[in-house]
Backbone as a chain_set.jsonl record, in Angstrom:
{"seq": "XXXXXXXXXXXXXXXXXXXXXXXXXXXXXXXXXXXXXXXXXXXXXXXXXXXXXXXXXXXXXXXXXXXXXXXXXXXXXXXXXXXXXXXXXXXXXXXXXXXXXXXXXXXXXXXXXXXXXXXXXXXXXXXXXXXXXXXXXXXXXXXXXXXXXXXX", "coords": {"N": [[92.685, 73.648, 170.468], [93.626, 76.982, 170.745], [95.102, 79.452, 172.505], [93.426, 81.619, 173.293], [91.347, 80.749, 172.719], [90.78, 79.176, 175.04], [91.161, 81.096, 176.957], [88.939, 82.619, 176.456], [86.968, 80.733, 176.933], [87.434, 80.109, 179.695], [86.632, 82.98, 180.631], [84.103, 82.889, 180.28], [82.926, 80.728, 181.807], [83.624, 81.809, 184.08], [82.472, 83.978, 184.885], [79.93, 83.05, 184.633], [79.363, 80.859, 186.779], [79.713, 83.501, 189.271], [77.698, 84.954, 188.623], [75.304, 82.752, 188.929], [75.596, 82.025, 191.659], [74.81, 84.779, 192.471], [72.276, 85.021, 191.971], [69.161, 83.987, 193.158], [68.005, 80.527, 192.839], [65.416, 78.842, 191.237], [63.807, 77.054, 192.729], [64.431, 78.303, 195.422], [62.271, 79.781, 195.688], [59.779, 78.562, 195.198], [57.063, 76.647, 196.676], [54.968, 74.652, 197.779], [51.249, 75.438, 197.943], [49.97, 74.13, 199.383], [51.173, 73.721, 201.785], [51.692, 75.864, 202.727], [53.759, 78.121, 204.993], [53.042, 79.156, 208.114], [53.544, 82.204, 209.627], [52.594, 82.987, 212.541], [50.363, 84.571, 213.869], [47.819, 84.111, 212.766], [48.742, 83.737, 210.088], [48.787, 83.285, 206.647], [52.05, 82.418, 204.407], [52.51, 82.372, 201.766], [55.08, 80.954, 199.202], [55.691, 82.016, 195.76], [56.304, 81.716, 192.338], [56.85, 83.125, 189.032], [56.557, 83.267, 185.741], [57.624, 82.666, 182.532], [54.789, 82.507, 181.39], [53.067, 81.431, 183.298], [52.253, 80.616, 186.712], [53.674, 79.266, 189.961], [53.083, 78.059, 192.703], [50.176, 77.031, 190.917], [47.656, 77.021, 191.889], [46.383, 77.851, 194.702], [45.213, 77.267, 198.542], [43.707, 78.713, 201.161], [42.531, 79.205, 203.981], [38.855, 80.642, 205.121], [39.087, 83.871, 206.603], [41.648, 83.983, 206.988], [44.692, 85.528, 206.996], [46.861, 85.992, 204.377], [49.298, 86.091, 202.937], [51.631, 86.68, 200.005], [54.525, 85.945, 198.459], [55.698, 86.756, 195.724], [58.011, 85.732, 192.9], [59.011, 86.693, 190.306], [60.616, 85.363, 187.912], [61.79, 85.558, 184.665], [61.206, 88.239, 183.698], [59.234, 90.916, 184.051], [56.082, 90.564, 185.593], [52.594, 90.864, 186.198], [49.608, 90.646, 188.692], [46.726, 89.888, 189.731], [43.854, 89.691, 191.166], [40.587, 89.993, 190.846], [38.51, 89.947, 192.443], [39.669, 90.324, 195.291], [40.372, 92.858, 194.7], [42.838, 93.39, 193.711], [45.695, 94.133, 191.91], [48.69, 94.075, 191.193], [52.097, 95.13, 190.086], [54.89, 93.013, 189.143], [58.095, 93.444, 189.297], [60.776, 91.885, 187.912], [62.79, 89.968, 188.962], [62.706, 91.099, 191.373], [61.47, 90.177, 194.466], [57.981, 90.09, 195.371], [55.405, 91.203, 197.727], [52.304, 90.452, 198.678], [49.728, 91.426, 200.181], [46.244, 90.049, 202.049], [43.583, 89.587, 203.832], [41.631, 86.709, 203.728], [38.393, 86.539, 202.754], [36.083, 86.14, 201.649], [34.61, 83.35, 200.738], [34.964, 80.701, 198.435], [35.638, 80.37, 194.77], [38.115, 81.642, 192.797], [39.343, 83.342, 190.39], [43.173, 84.255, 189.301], [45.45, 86.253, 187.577], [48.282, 87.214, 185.455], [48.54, 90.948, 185.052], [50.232, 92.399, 183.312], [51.54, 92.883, 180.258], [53.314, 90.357, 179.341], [54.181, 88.891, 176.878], [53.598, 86.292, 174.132], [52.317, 84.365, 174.783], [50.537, 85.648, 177.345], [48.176, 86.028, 178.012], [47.47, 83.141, 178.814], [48.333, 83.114, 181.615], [47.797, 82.017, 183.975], [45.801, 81.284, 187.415], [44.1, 80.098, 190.224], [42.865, 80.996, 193.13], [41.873, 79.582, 196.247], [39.502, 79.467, 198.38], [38.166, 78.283, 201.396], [35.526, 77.74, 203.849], [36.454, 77.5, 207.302], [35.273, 76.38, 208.708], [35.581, 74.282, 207.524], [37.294, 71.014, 206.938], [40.389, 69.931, 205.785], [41.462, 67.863, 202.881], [43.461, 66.122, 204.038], [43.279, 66.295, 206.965], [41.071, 65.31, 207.376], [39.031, 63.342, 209.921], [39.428, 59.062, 209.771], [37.06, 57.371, 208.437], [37.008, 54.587, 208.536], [38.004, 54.334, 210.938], [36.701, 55.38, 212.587], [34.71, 53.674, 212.306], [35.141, 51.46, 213.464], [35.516, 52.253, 216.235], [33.085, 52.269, 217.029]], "CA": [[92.191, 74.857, 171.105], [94.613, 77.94, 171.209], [95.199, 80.131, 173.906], [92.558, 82.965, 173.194], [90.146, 80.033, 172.798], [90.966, 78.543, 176.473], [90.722, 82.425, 177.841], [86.775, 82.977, 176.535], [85.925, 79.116, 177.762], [86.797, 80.101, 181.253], [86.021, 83.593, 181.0], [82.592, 82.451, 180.375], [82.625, 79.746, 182.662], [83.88, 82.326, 185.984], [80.769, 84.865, 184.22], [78.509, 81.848, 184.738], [79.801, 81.099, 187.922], [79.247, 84.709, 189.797], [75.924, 85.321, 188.381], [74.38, 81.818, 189.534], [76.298, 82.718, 192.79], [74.142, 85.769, 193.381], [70.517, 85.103, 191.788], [68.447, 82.922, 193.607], [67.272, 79.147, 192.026], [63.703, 78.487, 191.107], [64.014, 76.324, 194.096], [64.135, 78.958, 196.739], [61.322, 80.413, 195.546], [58.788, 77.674, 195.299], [56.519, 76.136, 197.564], [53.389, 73.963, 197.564], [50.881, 76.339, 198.488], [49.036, 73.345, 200.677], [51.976, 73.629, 202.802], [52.264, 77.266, 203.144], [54.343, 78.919, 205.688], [52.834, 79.918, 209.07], [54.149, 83.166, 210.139], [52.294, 83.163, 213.205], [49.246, 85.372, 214.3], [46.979, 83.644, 211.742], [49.339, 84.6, 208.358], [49.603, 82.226, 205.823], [52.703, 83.226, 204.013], [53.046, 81.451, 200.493], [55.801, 81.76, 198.311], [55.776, 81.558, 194.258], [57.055, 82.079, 191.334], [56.014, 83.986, 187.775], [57.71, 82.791, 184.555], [56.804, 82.061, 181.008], [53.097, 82.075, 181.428], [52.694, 80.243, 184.7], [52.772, 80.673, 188.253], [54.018, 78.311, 190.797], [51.999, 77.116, 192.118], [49.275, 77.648, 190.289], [46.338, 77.027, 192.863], [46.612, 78.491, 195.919], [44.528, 77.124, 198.995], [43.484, 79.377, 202.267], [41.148, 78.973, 204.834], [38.245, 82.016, 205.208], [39.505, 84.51, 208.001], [42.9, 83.662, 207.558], [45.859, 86.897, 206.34], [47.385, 85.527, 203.315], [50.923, 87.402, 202.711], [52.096, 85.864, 199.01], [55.797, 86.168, 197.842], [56.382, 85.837, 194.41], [59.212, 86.398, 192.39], [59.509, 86.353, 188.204], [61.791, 84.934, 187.371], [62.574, 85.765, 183.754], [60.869, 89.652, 182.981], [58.335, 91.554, 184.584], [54.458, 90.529, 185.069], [51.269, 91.33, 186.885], [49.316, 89.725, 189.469], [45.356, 90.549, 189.815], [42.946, 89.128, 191.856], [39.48, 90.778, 190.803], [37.499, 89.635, 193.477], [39.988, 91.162, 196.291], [40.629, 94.462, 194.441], [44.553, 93.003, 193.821], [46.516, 94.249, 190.971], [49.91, 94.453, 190.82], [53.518, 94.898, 189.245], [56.188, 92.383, 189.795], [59.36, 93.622, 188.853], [61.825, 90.965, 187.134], [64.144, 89.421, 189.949], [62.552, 91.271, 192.93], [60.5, 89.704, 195.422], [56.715, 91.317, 195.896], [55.034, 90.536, 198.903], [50.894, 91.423, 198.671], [48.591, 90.666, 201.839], [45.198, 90.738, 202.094], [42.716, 88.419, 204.437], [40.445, 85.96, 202.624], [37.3, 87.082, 204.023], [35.235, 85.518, 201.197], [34.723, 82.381, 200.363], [34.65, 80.749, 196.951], [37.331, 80.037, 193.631], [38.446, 83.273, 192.297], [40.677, 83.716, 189.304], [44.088, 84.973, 189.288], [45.931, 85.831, 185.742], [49.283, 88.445, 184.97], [47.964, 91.706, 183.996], [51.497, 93.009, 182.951], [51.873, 91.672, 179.117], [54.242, 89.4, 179.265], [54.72, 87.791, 175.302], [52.553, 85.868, 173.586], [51.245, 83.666, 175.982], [50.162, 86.155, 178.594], [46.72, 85.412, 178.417], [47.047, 81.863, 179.356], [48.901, 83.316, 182.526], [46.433, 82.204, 185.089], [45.537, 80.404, 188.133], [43.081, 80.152, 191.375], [42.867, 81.375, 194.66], [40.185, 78.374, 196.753], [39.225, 79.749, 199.974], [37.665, 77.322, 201.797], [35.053, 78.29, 205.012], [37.483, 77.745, 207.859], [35.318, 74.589, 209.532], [35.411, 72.769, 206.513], [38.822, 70.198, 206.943], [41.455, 69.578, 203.959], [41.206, 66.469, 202.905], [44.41, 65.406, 204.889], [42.493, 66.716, 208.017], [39.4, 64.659, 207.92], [39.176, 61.69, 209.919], [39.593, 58.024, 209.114], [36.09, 56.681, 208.145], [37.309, 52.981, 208.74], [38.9, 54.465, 211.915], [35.437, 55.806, 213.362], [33.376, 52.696, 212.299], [35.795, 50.461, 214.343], [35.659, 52.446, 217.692], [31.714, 51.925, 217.325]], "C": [[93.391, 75.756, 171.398], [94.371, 78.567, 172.507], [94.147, 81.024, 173.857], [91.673, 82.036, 173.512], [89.789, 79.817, 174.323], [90.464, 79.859, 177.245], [89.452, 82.437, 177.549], [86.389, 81.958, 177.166], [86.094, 79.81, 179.567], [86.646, 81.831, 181.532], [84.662, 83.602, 181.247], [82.021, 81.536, 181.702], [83.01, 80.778, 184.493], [82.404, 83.608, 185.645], [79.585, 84.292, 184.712], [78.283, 81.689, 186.116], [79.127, 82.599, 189.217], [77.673, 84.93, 189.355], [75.036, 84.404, 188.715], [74.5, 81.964, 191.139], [75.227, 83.545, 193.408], [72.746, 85.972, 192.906], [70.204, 83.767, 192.131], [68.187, 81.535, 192.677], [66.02, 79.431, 192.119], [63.07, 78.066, 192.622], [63.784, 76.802, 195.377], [62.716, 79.727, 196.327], [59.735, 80.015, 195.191], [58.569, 76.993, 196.282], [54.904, 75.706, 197.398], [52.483, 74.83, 198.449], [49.773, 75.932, 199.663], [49.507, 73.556, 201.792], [52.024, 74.288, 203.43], [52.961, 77.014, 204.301], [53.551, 79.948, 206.755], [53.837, 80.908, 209.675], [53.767, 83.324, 211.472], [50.964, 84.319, 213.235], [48.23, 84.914, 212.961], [47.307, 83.974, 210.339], [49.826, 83.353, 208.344], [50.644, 82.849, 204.893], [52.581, 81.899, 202.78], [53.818, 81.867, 199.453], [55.283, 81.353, 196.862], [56.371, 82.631, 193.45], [55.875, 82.664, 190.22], [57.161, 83.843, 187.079], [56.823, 82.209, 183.785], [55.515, 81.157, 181.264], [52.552, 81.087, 182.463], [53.068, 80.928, 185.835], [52.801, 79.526, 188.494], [53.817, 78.313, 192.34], [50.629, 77.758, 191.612], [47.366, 77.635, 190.938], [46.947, 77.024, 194.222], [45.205, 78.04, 197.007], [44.616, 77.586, 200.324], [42.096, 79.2, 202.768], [40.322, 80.513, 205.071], [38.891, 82.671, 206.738], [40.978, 84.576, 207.791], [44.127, 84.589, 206.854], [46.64, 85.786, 205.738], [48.133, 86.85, 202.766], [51.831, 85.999, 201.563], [53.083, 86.34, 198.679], [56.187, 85.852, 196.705], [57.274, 86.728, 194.273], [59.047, 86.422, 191.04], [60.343, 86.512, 188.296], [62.872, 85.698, 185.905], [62.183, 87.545, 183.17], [59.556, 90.032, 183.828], [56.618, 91.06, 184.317], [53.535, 91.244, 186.112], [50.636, 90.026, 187.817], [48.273, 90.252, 190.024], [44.472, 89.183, 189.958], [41.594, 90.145, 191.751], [38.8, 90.966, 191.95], [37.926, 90.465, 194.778], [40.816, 92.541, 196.21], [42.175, 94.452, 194.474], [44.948, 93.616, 192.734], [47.905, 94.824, 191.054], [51.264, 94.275, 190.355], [54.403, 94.129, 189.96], [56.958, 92.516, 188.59], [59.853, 92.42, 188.832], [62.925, 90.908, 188.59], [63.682, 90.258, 191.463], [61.553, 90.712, 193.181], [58.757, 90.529, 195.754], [55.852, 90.596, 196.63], [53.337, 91.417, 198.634], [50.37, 90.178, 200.23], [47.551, 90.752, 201.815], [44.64, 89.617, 202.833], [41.243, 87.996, 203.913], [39.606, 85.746, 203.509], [35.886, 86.655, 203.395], [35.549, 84.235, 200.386], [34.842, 81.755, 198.832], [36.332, 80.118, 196.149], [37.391, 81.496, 192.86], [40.138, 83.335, 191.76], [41.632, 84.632, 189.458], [44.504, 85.407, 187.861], [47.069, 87.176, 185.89], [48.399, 89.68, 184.149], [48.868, 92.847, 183.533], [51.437, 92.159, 181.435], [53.479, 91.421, 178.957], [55.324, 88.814, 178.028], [53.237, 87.356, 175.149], [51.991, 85.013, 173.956], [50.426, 84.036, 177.2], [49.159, 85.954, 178.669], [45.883, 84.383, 179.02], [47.429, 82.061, 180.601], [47.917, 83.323, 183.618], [46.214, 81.033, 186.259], [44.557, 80.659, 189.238], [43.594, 80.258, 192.469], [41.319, 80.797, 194.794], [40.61, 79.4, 198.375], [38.045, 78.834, 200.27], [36.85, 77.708, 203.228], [35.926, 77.322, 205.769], [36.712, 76.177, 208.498], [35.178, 73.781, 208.627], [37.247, 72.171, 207.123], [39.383, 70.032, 205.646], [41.064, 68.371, 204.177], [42.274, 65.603, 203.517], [44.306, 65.53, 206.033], [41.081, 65.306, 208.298], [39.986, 62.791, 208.729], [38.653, 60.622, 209.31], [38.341, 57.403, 208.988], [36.163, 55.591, 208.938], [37.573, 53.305, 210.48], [37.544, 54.569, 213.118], [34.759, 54.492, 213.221], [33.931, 51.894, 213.113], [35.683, 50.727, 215.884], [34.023, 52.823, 217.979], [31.01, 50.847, 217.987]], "O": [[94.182, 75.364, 172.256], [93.573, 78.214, 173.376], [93.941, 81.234, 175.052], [91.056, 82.242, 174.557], [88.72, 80.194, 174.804], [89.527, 79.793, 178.041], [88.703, 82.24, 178.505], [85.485, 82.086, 177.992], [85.193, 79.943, 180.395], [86.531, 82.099, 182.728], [84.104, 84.168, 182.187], [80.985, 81.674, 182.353], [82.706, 80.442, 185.638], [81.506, 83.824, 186.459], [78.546, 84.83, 185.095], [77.312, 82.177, 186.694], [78.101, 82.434, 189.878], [76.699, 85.028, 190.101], [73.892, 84.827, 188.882], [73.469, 82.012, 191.81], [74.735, 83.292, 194.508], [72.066, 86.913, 193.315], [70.681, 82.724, 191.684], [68.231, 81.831, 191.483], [65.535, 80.179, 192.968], [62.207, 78.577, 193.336], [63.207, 76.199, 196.282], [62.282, 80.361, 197.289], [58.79, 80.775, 194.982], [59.519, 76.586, 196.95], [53.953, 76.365, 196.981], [52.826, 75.005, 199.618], [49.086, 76.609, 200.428], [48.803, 73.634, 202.799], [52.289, 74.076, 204.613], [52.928, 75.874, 204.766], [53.382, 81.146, 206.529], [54.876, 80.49, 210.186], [54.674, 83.956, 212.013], [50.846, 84.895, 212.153], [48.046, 85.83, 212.159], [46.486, 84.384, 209.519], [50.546, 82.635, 209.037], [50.255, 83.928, 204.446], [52.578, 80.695, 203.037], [53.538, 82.864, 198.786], [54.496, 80.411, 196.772], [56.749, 83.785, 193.651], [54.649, 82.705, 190.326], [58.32, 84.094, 187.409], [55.791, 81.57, 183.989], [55.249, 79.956, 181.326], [51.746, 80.168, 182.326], [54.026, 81.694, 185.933], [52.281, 78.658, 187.793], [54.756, 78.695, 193.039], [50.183, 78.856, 191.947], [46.318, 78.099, 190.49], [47.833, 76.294, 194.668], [44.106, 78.347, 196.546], [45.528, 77.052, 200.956], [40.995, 79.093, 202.227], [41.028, 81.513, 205.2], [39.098, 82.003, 207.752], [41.562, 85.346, 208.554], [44.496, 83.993, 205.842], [47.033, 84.814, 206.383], [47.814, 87.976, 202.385], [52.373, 84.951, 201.914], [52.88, 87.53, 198.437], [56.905, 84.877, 196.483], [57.525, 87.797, 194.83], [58.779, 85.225, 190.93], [60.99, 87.493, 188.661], [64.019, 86.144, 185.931], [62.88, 88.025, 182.276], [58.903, 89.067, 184.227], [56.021, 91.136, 183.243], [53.943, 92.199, 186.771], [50.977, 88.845, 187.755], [48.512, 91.122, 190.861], [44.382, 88.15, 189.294], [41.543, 91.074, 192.557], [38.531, 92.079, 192.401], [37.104, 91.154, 195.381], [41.529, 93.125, 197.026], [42.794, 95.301, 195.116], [43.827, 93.739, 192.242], [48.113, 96.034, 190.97], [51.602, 93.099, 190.22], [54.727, 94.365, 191.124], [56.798, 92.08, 187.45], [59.449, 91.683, 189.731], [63.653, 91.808, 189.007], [64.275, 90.027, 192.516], [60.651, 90.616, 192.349], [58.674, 91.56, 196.422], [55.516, 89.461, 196.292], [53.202, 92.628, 198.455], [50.523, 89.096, 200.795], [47.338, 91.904, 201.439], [45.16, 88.538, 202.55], [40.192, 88.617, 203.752], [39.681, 85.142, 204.579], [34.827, 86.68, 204.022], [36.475, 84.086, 199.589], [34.782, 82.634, 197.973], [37.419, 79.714, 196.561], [36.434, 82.171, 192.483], [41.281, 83.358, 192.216], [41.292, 85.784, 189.727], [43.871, 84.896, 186.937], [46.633, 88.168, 186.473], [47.796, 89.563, 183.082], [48.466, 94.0, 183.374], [51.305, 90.935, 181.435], [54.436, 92.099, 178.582], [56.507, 88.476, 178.044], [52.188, 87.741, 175.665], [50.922, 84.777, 173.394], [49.807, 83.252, 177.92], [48.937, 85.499, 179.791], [44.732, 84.319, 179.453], [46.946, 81.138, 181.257], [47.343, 84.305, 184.088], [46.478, 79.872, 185.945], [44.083, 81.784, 189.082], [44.643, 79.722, 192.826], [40.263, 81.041, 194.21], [41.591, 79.763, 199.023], [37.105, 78.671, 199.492], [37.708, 78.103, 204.018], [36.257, 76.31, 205.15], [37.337, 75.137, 208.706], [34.713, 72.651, 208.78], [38.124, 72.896, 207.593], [38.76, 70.017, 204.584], [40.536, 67.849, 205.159], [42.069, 64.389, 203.547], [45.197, 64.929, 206.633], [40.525, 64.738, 209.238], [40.683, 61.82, 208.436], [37.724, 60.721, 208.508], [38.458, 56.423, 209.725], [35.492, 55.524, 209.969], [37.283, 52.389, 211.25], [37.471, 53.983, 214.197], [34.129, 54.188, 214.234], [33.043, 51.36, 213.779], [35.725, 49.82, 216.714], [33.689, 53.521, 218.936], [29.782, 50.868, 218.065]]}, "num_chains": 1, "name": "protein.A"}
């Protein structure tokens, strides 16, 4: 390896460096959307992602009544993000953050999908929003069957 060679390897490598440096990981920008993120005053905040034909996560679960404030990011180029049912559509710019809100006020499964074209998979670009009526329990909520028949 000459000397010119050695200069591009670590010019590349301090290039690489700085630019992972100052754009986020996948990592910060994912989150199981069971888990969400209470903000307080009844806002579920959930983050995700948008990248080559997928969101992350790709089913989203909120209770009826409850302000749902979603953060995605795309990752690799610009898409869309349309919710028919709650009159949603909109642009997410490539590397910025877009925050939409709206309170899930009806119940039901209601399709999401990119309506920015993407490439040649944009069509498969799709996932669900479950709203669930608010006294139903998750299933990590409900009590223990076994637990009730014993203190009978």
């Amino acid at each position: 390896m000459n000397r010119s060679d050695r200069s591009s390897a670590v010019a590349v490598l301090v290039v690489t460096a700085v630019m992972l440096s100052h754009f986020p990981t996948r990592a910060a920008f994912t989150q199981d959307a069971g888990a969400g993120t209470h903000a307080g005053n009844g806002v579920k905040e959930i983050r995700m992602t948008a990248k080559k034909y997928e969101y992350e996560p790709g089913v989203i679960n909120v209770k009826q009544g409850e302000h749902v404030r979603l953060i995605i990011m795309p990752l690799d180029h610009d898409h869309g993000f349309k919710i028919d049912a709650y009159h949603i559509d909109e642009l997410l710019k490539k590397g910025e953050p877009t925050t939409i809100e709206f309170t899930a006020d009806t119940t039901g499964t209601f399709p999401f999908q990119c309506s920015h074209f993407c490439g040649l998979g944009h069509k498969g670009m799709k996932g669900e929003l479950i709203v669930a009526r608010a006294s139903q329990e998750s299933p990590g909520e409900q009590p223990d069957a076994s637990a009730q028949a014993s203190s009978r």
